[in-house]
N, C-alpha and C positions, 0 to 999 in steps of 0.2 A: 504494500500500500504506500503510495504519493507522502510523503513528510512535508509541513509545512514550510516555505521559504521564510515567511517571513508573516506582518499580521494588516489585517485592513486598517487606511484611518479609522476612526473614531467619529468621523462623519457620517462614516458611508453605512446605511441601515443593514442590520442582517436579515438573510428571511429565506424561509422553507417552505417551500408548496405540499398540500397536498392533491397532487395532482391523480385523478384516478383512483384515488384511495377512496373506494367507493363501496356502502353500508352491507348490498350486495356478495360484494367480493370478503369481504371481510368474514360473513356471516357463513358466506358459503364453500370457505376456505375449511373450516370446521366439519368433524365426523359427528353420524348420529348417537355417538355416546360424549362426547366435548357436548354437543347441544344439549344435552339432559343436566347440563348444572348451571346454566339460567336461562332468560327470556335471550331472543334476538337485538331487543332495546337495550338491554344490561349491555352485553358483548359489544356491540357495535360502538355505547357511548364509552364504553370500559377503553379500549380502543383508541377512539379521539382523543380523551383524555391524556393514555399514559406517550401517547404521540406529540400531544401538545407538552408534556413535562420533559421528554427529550429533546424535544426544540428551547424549551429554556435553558436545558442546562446546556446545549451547544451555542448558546447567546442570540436565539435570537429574537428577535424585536418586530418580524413582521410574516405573515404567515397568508399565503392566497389560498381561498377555496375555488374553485374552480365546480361550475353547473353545467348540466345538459338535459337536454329533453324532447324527445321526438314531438312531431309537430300533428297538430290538427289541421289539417288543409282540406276539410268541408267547403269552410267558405273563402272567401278569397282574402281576407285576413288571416294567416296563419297563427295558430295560438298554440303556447304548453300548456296542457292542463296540470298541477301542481301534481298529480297521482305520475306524471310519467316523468316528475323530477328524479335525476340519479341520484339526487343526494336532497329528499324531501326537508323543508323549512325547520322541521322540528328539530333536525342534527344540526341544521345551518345555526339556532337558536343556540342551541345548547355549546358547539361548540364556542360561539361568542361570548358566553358566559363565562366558559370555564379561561377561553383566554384573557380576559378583562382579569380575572382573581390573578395570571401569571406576567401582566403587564406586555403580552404580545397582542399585536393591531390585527384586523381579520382584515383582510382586502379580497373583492367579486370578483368575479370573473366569469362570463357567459361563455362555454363553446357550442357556436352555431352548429347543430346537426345537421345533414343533409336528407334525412330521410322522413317519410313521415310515422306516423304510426301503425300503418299498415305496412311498413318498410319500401315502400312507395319513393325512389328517389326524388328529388323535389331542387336538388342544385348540388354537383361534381366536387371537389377540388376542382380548381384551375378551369370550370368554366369560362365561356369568353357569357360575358352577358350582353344582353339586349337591355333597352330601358324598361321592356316591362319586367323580364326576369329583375331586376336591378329593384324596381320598385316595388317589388315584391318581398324580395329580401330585407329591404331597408325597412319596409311597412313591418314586418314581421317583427323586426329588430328591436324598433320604436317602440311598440308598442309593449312587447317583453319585456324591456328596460326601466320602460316606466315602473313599471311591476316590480319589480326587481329592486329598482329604486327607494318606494315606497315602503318595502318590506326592509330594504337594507337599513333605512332612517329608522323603523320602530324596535330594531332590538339593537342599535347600535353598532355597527358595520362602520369601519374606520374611511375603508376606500373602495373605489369601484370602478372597473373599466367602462369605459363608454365604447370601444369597439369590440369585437367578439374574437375566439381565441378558437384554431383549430379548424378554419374556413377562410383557404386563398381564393380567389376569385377572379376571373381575369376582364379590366375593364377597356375595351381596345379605343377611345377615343379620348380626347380631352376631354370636348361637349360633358362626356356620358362622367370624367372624372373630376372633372367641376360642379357637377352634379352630385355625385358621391358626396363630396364635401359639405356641398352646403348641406344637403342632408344630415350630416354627421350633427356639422354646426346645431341643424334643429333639436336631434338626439340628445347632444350635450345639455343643451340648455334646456329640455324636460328634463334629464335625469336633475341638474341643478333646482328645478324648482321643487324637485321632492326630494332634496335628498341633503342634508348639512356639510356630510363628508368631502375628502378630495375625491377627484375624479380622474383617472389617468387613462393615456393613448398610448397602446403600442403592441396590445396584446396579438392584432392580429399578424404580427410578422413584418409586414412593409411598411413603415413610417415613413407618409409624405411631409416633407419640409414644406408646412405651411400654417400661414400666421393666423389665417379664420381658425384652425384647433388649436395653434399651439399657446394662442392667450386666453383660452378656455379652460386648460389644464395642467394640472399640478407636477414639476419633474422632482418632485421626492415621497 
């Protein structure tokens, strides 16, 4: 194992994801005699917990959760319903709590799925979009976000991405990527009206140098 060179400033935040570390997998890692000495809720939050106590004693100070959730595309607004969250509100709670008691920050993070809930593709990686594919996406976004938002602000949720994490996209014009933006811009500025927290850009991988998001958003 890699020996340390040397140590970060003292500016520079620390922070551990749990990325995929999903209630699921957790639960279902376990044999049917492990299952027989508690609830599925015990285990899972058991779990988080001794996961969050290892991230303190390794210093750190900032920890992302990371969401998903297949899509309802009945109607032409795409919606999660809260039952097909990978990681339902009640862990998102709980974990906030127990991080608040060890003085680590919880930051959101949405990854766009591609499929629906019929597993129904609904948008690639690396699609080229059209404006209505595009508008689609973004509607779908917007409107999860807000949600998202709302919820982040009433159990105290430190930070939260305004763009989505795990869905490249490909937009082949200006027109269509001027667009993107401002779109964004509207994004931003719902999730800001519900939400107290910072708000940061970059989850989705390509970070456009530009100043409509970049005076919107927090770089720490």
């Amino acid at each position: 194992m890699p020996a340390p060179r040397g140590e970060l400033a003292s500016h520079i935040t620390r922070g551990i994801s749990f990325k995929d570390y999903a209630p699921y997998l957790l639960w279902g890692g376990l044999t049917e005699t492990e299952r027989g000495n508690c609830s599925q809720d015990e285990y899972v939050k058991l779990m988080y917990l001794q996961a969050l106590q290892a991230m303190k004693a390794s210093g750190v100070q900032r920890t992302w959760l990371y969401n998903y959730g297949r899509w309802n595309s009945e109607n032409e607004l795409w919606v999660v319903e809260e039952s097909e969250y990978n990681l339902p509100n009640r862990y998102v709670k709980y974990i906030v709590e127990q991080a608040a008691e060890l003085d680590i920050d919880i930051y959101y993070a949405w990854q766009f799925t591609g499929n629906d809930v019929n597993f129904k593709d609904l948008v690639v990686l690396g699609e080229t979009m059209t404006q209505e594919k595009l508008d689609q996406i973004l509607d779908a976004h917007q409107h999860n976000m807000i949600k998202q938002a709302k919820y982040g602000q009433e159990i105290g949720i430190k930070g939260i991405a305004a763009d989505w994490n795990a869905m490249n996209i490909n937009i082949p014009t200006d027109e269509l990527k001027d667009y993107y933006l401002d779109r964004f811009v509207e994004i931003i500025d719902d999730i800001r009206a519900n939400f107290d927290g910072k708000i940061v850009w970059g989850q989705i991988g390509n970070v456009t140098n530009d100043e409509r998001i970049f005076s919107k958003v927090s770089f720490s």
